[in-house]
C-alpha positions as CSV (number, residue, x, y, z in Angstrom):
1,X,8.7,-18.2,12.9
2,X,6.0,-17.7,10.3
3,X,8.3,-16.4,7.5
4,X,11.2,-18.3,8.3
5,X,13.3,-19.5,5.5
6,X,10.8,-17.2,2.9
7,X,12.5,-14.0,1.1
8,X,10.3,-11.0,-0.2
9,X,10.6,-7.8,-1.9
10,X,9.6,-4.4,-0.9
11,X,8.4,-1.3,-3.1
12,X,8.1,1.8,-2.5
13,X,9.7,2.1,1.1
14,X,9.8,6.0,1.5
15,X,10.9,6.1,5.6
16,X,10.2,4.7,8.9
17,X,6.7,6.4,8.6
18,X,5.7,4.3,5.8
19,X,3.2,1.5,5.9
20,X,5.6,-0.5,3.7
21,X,8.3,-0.2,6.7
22,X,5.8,-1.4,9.1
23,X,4.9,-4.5,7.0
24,X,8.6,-5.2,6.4
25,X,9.4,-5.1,10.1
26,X,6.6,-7.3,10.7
27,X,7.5,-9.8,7.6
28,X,11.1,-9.5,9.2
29,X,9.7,-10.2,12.7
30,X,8.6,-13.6,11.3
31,X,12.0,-14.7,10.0
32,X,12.0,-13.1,6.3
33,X,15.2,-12.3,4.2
34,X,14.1,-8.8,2.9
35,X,15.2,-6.9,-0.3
36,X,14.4,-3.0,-0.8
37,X,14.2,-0.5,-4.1
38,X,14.7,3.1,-4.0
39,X,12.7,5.3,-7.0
40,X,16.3,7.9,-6.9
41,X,19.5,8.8,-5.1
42,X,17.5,11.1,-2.4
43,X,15.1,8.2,-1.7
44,X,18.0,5.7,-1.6
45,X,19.8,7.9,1.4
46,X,16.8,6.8,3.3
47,X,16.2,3.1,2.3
48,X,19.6,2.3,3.0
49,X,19.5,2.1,6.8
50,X,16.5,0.8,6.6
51,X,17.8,-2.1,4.8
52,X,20.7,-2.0,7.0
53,X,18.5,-2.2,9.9
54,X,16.3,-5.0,8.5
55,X,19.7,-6.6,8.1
56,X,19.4,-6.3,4.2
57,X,22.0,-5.3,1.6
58,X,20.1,-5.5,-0.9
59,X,18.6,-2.6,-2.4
60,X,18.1,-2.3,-6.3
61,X,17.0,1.4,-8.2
62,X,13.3,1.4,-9.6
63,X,11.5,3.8,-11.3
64,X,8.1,1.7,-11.9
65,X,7.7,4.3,-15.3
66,X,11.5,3.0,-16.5
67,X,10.9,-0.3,-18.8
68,X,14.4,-0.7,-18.3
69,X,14.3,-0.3,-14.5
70,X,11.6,-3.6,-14.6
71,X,13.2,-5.2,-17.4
72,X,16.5,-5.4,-15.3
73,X,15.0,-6.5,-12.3
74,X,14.1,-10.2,-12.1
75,X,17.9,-10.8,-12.8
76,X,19.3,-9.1,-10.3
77,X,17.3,-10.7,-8.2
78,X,18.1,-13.9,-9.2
79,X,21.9,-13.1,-8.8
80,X,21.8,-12.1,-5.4
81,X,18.9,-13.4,-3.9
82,X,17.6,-16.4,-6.2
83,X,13.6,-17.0,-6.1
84,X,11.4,-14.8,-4.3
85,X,8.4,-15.7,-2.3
86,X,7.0,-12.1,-2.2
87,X,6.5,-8.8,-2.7
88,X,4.9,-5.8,-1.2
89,X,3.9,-3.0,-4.0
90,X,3.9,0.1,-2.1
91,X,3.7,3.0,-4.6
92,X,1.3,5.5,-5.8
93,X,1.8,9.6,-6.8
94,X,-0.7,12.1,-8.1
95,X,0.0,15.5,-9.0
96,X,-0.7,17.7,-5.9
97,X,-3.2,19.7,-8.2
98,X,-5.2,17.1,-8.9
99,X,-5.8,16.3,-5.0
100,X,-7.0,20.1,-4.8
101,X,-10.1,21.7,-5.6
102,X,-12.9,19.8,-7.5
103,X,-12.5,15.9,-9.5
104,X,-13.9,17.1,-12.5
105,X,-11.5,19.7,-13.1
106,X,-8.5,17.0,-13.2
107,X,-6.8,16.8,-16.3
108,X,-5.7,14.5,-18.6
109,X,-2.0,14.7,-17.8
110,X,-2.8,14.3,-14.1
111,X,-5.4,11.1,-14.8
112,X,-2.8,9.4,-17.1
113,X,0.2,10.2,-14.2
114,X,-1.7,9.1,-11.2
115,X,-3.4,6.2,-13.1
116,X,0.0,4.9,-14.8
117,X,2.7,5.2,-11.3
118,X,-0.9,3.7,-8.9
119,X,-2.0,1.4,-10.7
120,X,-0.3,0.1,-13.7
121,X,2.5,0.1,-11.7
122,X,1.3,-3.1,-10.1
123,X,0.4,-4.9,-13.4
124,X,4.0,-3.8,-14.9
125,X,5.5,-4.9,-11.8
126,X,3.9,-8.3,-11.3
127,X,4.8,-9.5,-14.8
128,X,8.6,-8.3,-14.3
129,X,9.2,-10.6,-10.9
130,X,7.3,-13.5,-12.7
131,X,10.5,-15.4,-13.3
132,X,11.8,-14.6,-10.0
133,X,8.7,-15.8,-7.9
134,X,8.1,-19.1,-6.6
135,X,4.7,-21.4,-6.8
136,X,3.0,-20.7,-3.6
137,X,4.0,-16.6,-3.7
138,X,2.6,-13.7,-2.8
139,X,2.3,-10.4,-4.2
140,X,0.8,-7.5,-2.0
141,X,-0.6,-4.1,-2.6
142,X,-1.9,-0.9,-0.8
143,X,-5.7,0.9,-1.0
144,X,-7.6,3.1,0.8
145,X,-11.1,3.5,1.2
146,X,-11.5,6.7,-1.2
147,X,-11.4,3.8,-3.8
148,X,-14.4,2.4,-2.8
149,X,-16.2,5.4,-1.7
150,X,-16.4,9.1,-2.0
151,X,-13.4,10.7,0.1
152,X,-13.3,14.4,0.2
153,X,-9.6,15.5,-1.4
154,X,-8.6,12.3,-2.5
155,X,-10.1,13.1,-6.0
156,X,-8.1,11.1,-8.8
157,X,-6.1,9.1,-6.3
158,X,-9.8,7.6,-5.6
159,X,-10.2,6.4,-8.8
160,X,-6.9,5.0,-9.0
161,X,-7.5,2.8,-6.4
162,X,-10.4,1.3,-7.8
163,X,-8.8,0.6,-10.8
164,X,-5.7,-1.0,-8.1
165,X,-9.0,-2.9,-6.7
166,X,-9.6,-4.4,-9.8
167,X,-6.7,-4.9,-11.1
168,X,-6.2,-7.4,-7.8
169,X,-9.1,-9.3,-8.8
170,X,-7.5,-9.6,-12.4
171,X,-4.1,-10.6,-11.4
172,X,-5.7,-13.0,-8.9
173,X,-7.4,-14.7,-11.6
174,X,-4.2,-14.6,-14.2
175,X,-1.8,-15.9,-11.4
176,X,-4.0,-18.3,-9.5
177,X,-3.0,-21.5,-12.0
178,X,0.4,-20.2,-11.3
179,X,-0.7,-20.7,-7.2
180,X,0.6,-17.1,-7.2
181,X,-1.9,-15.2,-4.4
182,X,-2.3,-11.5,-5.3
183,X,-4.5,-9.1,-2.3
184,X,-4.7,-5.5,-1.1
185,X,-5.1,-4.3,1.9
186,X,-7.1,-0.9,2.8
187,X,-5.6,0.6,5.5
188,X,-7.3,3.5,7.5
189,X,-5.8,7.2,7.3
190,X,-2.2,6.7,8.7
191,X,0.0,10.6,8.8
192,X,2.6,9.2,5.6
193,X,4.7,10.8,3.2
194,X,1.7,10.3,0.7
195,X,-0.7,10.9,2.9
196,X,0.7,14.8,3.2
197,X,-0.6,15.9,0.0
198,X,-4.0,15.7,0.8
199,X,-5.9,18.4,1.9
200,X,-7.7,18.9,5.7
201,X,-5.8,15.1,6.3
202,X,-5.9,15.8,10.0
203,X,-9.4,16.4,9.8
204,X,-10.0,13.1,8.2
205,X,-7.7,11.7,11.2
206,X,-10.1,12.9,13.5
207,X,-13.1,11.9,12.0
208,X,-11.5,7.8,11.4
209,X,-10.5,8.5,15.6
210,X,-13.9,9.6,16.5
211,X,-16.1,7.1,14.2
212,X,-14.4,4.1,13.8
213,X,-15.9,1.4,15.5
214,X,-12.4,0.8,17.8
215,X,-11.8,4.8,18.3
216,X,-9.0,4.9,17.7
217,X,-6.7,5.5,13.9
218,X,-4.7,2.5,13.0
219,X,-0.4,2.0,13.3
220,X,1.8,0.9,10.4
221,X,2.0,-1.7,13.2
222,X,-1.2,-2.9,12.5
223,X,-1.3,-2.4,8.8
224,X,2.2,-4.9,9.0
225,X,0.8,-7.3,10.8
226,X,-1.6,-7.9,8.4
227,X,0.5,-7.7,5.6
228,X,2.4,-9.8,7.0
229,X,-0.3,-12.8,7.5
230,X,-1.7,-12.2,4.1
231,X,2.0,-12.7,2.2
232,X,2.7,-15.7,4.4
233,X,1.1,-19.6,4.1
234,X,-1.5,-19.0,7.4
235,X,-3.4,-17.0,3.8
236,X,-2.6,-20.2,1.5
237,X,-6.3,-20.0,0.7
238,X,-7.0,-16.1,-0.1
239,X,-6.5,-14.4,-3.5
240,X,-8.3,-11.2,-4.9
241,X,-9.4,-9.9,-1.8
242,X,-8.8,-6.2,-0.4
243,X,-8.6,-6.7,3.6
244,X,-9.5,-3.5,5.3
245,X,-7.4,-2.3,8.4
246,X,-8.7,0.8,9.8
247,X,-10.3,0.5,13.1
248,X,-13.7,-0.9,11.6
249,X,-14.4,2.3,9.9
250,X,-15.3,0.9,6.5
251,X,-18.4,-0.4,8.1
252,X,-20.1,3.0,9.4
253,X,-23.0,3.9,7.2
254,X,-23.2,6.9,9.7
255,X,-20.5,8.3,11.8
256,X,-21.3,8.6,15.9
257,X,-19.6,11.7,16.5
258,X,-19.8,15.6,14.5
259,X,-18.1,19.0,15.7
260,X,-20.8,21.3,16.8
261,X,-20.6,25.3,15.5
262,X,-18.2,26.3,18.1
263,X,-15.4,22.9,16.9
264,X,-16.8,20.7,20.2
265,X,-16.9,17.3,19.2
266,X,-20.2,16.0,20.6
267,X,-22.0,12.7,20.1
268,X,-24.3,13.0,16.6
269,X,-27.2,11.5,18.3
270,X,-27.1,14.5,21.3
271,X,-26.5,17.1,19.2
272,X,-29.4,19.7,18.6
């Protein structure tokens, strides 16, 4: 198996609905040893059989905001797991104000939570496994297109993910002399936890369905498998990179498919 004999930590595992579930049943698939956090007692309710079913015991508490949280964690790891070979950073929150209405009206409080939990998150994160990962590791993050382009309702969550974006190519280029490999991957609109606090979210389901090259929205499935390949040695070779998974829809410059006045969906090119 692909991961056999390799050990990884997950991040922000919420429930079975959540992408990091699907990429640590497909690293688990491959022969992985798997070790979970929880953010607080609710949260941990739900990790635990998921451990459990990954055949994991090993679940640690971890705010990404508590120093001590990341200060603490690198030697519990080493207690009960030794070296690491990676880990999947799964975590992002924005006030739901600041997902309605208009960007420019987010404020400061909003920019500084969104922008600290997203994104530094990953920074803080990577230097507290440092000791625990191996040469030849992997360290794994989640985007979405909103970073890249304009998204309507994702508001300050898109430019959080730009600054994730970056912040990949950054860590890439710190932790390459280390042979540490450090990617995203941009998955397509999948129904998540997360995903609930944005507005008219089925609508943008239904637009990825209808215009994505594959027609068709993409799977936790999908978005594991992928994970999966890009935290294991068949991606030895690829660092900084942000690997889209939704269906082709990144590449549309101009959707094939509208709703007419009356809701019909009907091919752009036939409508009148």
């Amino acid at each position: 198996m692909i991961l056999e004999g390799k050990k990884g930590l997950i991040v922000g595992v919420a429930n079975k609905m959540s992408i990091a579930y699907g990429i640590a049943q497909a690293c688990k698939a491959q022969g992985a040893q798997l070790a979970f956090t929880f953010l607080n007692d609710a949260i941990k309710k739900r990790v635990e059989p998921i451990a459990a079913e990954l055949d994991s015991s090993l679940i640690y508490e971890l705010d990404v905001n508590n120093q001590e949280h990341l200060d603490g964690l690198a030697d519990k790891i080493a207690k009960d797991f030794g070296e690491i070979d990676f880990v999947v950073h799964a975590v992002a929150f924005a006030p739901k104000e600041a997902l309605e209405g208009e960007f420019i009206n987010t404020t400061k409080e909003a920019f500084d939570i969104a922008m600290g939990t997203s994104v530094y998150s990953l920074i803080s994160l990577t230097r507290a496994v440092l000791p625990v990962l191996k040469s030849g590791g992997s360290i794994l993050t989640l985007s979405y297109l909103g970073g890249a382009k304009f998204v309507p309702h994702y508001n300050v969550m898109g430019i959080a993910k730009a600054a994730l974006e970056s912040s990949v190519r950054y860590l890439a280029h710190d932790l390459g002399q280390k042979d540490i490999r450090v990617n995203a991957i941009s998955a397509g609109p999948i129904k998540t936890l997360a995903a609930s606090g944005i507005g008219d979210f089925k609508m943008i389901l239904h637009w990825n369905e209808c215009n994505a090259p594959l027609k068709r929205n993409v799977t936790i499935e999908d978005v594991g498998k992928s994970g999966m390949y890009l935290l294991s040695d068949l991606a030895s070779g690829v660092t900084g990179e942000v690997h889209y998974v939704d269906a082709g829809y990144n590449i549309m410059g101009m959707g094939d498919v509208l709703s007419d006045a009356f809701g019909n969906t009907v091919l752009a090119w036939d409508a009148k």
